[in-house]
C-alpha positions in Angstrom: 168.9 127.6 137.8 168.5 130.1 134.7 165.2 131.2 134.4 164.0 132.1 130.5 161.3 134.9 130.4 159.6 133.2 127.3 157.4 135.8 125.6 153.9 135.3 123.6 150.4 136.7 123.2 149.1 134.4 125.5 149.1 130.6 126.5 145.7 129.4 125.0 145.6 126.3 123.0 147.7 127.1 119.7 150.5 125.5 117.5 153.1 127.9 119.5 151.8 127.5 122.6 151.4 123.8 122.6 154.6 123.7 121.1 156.3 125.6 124.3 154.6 123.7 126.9 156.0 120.5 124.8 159.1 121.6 125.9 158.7 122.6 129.4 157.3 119.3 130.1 160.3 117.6 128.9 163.4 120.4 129.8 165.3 119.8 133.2 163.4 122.4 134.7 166.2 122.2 137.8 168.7 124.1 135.3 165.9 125.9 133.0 162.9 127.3 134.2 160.3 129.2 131.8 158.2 132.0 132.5 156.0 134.0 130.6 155.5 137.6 129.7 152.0 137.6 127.8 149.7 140.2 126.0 146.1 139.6 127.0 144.5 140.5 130.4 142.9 136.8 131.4 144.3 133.8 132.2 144.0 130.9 129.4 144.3 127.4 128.5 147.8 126.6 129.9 148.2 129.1 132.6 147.6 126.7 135.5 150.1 123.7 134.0 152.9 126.4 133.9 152.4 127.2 137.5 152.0 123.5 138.9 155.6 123.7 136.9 156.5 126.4 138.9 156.6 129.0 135.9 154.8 132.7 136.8 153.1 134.6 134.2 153.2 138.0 133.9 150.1 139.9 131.9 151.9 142.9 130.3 149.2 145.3 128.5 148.1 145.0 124.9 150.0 145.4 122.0 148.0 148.0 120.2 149.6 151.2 118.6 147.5 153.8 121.2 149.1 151.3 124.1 152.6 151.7 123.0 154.1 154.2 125.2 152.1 152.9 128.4 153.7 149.3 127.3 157.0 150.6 127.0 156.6 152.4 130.7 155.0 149.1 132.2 158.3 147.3 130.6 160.6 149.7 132.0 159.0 148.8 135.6 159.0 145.4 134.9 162.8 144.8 134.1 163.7 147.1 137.8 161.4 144.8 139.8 162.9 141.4 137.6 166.8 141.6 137.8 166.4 137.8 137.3 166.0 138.0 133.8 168.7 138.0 131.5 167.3 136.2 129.0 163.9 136.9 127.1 162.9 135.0 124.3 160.1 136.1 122.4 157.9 134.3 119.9 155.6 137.1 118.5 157.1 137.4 114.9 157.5 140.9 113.6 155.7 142.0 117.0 158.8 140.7 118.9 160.6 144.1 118.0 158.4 145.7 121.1 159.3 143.8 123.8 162.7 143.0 122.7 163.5 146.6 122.3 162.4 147.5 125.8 164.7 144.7 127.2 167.3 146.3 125.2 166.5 149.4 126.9 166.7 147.7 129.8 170.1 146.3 129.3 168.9 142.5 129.0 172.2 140.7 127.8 170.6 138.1 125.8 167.2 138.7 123.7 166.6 136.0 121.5 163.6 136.6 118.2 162.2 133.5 117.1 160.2 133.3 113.9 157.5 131.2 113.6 155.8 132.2 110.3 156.8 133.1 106.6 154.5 136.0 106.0 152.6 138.6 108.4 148.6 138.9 108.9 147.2 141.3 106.5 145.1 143.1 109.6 145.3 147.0 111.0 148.8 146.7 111.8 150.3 144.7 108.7 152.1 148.5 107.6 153.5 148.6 111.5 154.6 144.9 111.7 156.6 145.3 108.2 158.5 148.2 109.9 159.0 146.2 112.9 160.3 142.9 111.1 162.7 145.4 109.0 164.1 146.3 112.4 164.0 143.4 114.5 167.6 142.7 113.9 168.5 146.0 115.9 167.1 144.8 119.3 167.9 140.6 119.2 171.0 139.4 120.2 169.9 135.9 119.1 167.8 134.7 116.2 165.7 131.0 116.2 163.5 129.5 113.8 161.0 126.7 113.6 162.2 126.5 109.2 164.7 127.8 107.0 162.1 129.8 105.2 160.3 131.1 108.2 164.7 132.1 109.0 165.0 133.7 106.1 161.6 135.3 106.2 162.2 137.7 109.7 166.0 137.7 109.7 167.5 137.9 106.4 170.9 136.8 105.9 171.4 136.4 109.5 172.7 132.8 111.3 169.7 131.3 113.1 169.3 128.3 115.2 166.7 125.9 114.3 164.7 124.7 117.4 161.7 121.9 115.7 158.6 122.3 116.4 158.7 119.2 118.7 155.5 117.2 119.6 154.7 114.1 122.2 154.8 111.9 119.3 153.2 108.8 121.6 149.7 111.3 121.8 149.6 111.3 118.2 150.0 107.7 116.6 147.2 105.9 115.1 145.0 103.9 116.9 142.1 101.9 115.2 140.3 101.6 118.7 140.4 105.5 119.8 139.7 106.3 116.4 136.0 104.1 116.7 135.7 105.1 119.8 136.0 108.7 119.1 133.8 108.8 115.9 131.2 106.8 118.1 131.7 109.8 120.4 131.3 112.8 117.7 128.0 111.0 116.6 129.9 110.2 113.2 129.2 106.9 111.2 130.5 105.9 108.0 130.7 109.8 107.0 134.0 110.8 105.2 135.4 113.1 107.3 138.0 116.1 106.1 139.0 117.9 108.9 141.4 120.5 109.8 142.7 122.2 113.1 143.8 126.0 113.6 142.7 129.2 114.2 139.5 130.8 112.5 141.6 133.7 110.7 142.8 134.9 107.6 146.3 132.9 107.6 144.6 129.7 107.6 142.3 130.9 104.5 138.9 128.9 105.6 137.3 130.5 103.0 138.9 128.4 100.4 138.5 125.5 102.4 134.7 125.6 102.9 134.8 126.1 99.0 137.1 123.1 98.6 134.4 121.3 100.7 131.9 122.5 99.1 133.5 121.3 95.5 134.0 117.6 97.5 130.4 117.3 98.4 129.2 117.1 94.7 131.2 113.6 94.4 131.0 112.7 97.9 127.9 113.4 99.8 128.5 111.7 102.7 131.3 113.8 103.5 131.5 115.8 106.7 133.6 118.7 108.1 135.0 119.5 111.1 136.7 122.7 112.2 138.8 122.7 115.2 139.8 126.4 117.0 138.0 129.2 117.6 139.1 132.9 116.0 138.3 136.1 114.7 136.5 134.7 111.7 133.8 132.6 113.2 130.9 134.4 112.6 132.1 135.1 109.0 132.8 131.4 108.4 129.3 130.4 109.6 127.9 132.3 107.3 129.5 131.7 104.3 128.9 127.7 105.6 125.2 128.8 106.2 124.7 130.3 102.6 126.2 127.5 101.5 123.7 125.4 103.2 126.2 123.2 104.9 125.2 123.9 108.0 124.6 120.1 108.9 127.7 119.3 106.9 130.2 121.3 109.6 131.0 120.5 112.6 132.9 123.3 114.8 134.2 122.0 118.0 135.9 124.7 119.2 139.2 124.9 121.1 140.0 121.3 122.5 142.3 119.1 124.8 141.6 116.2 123.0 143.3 117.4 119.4 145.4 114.3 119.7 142.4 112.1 119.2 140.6 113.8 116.8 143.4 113.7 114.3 142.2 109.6 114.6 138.5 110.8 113.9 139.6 112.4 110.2 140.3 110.5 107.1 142.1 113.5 105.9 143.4 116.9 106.5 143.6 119.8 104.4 145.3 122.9 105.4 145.0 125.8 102.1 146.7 128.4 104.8 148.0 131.3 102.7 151.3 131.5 105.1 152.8 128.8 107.6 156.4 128.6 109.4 156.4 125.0 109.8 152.8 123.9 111.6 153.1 121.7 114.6 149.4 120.6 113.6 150.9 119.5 110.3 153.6 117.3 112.2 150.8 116.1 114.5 148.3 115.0 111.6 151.4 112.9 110.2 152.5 111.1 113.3 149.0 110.3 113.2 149.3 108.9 109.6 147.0 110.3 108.5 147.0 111.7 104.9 147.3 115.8 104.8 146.9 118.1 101.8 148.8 121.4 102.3 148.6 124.3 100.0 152.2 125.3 98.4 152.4 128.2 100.7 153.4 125.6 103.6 157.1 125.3 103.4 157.8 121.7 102.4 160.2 121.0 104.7 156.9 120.2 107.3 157.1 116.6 105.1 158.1 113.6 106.4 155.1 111.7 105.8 154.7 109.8 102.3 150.9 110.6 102.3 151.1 114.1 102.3 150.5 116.3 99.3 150.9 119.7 98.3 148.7 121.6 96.0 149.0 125.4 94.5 147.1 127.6 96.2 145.6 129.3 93.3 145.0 125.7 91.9 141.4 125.4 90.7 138.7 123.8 92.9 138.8 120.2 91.1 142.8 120.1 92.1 142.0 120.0 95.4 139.5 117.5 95.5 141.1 115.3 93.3 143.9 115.1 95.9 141.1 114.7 98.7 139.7 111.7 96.5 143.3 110.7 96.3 143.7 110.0 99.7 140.3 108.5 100.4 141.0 105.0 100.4 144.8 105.2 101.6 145.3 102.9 104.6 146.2 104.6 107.4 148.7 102.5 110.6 151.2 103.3 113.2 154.1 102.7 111.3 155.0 106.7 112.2 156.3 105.4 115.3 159.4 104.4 113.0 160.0 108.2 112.9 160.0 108.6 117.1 163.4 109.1 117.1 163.0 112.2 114.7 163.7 116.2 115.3 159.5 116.1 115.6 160.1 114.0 118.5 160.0 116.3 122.0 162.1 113.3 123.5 165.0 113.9 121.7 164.3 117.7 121.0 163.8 119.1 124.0 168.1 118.5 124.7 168.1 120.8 121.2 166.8 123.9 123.3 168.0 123.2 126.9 171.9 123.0 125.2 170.8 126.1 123.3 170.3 128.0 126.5 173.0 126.4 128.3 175.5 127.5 125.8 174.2 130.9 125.8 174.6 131.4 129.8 178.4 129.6 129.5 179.1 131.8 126.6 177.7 135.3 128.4 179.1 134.4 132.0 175.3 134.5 133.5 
């Protein structure tokens, strides 16, 4: 058995994560076993799944500029007391070049980058993570993507494997039933209900959504929206919400298990993010049928879903809600189960990533 030292920030309830765990459900985890190096102190969402699957985490120390020597002396001490490890794959974008280069360092034969994104967060380290994704190349030995674009984005003009951002489509289809049940549940009626699912920061651009909302609301007053995730911009969103005075037309419910049926809640989602690679919540809300509005900055290969729509970013306000009003009365069935047998589909994807490593440990000798 090879084990993969899959590396992330940390195994809470995101897009990435979910999307990992998606696979180590469905690998043969008696060839392949995961385990994972992460960057925050506490245990999180997933941390007790990956050890009833007989993965171990490891909680290396942050990845902040002051912390960068004592991270690359914890490394050093990690890889003596791991000889298992020949492979690390890591999944932190631009941010990858720090671990990756200490397992080079170390003398890890394979170290695989994986881009997930097609731009980097404009926060305190946007000047170091440029750097880092113009050297990235120097420390992998093996390049994966979730999209061409996001590909192209971290590694240039370098070959990259394509591993889908895979989903258990069965979670996802629409369901009349669950979805009374679960509006019963929220307390919602016959409210119109735009939601959208992902992290409270500036990627996903909540600002213009809320606006966008707030647009809707002059044609539709019955309309309600809810947030799903939690994030650095919370407090910032509630009170642009609370001047607003939409208070009692948001809901926020946090980070959830139950993502799967809230998609069945929504009559549509809209995602204005101002960078995606290809968002597994985007493949999710299709499954689900249910009609999405994306902003052009989501790489239209995420499409495979006839209801979905893409509008410019900088597109005024009345765009968007004339694709909202658009999609207001479409009807919304199961037929997505036609598409089961897609790349989106974790039952024919996961073989994508176990051959992937399997190749790689014939092809080094490990």
């Amino acid at each position: 058995m090879i084990r993969i030292l899959q590396c992330v920030n940390d195994m809470h309830r995101a897009g990435l994560e979910t999307m990992l765990m998606n696979y180590y459900r469905n690998i043969d985890r008696e060839k392949i076993q995961f385990d994972f190096l992460t960057h925050r102190p506490q245990r999180r969402d997933y941390d007790d799944e990956i050890e009833s699957l007989g993965g171990k985490i490891y909680y290396a120390p942050r990845l902040y500029p002051q912390n960068y020597p004592k991270y690359y002396k914890w490394m050093k001490q990690f890889f003596s007391e791991h000889p298992e490890y020949k492979i690390i794959h890591s999944h932190i974008d631009a941010m990858s070049y720090l671990p990756l280069k200490a397992a080079k360092k170390a003398n890890i034969p394979v170290r695989i980058a994986h881009s997930h994104n097609t731009s980097i967060d404009k926060d305190f380290k946007y000047l170091l993570k440029q750097y880092f994704r113009s050297r990235i190349t120097t420390v992998a030995t093996d390049y994966c993507t979730c999209g061409q674009e996001a590909g192209k984005f971290l590694f240039g003009n370098k070959d990259f494997t394509f591993i889908p951002n895979a989903i258990e489509v069965d979670k996802f289809l629409y369901d009349k039933d669950l979805r009374n049940k679960k509006r019963a549940e929220l307390g919602i009626k016959d409210e119109f209900v735009v939601g959208h699912v992902g992290r409270l920061s500036y990627q996903k651009n909540h600002k213009l959504l809320i606006e966008i909302f707030n647009s809707l609301l002059k044609l539709e007053r019955n309309a309600l929206l809810i947030l799903v995730g939690v994030g650095e911009k919370e407090e910032e969103i509630k009170k642009q919400i609370h001047e607003l005075g939409l208070d009692s037309k948001v809901k926020f419910l946090g980070n959830r298990s139950d993502v799967n049926e809230l998609y069945q809640a929504m009559d549509v989602f809209v995602m204005p993010s101002f960078f995606e690679g290809v968002p597994v919540v985007g493949i999710e809300a299709q499954f689900s049928d249910l009609p999405c509005i994306f902003s052009d900055r989501v790489p239209k290969e995420v499409k495979f879903n006839s209801k979905t729509q893409f509008v410019k970013l900088e597109a005024a306000l009345d765009e968007w809600v004339k694709s909202i009003e658009r999609a207001k009365n479409i009807e919304r069935n199961s037929k997505a189960k036609d598409l089961q047998n897609s790349q989106y589909d974790i039952k024919v994807a996961h073989s994508i990533l176990e051959n992937y490593y399997l190749d790689i440990v014939n092809k080094k000798g490990l």
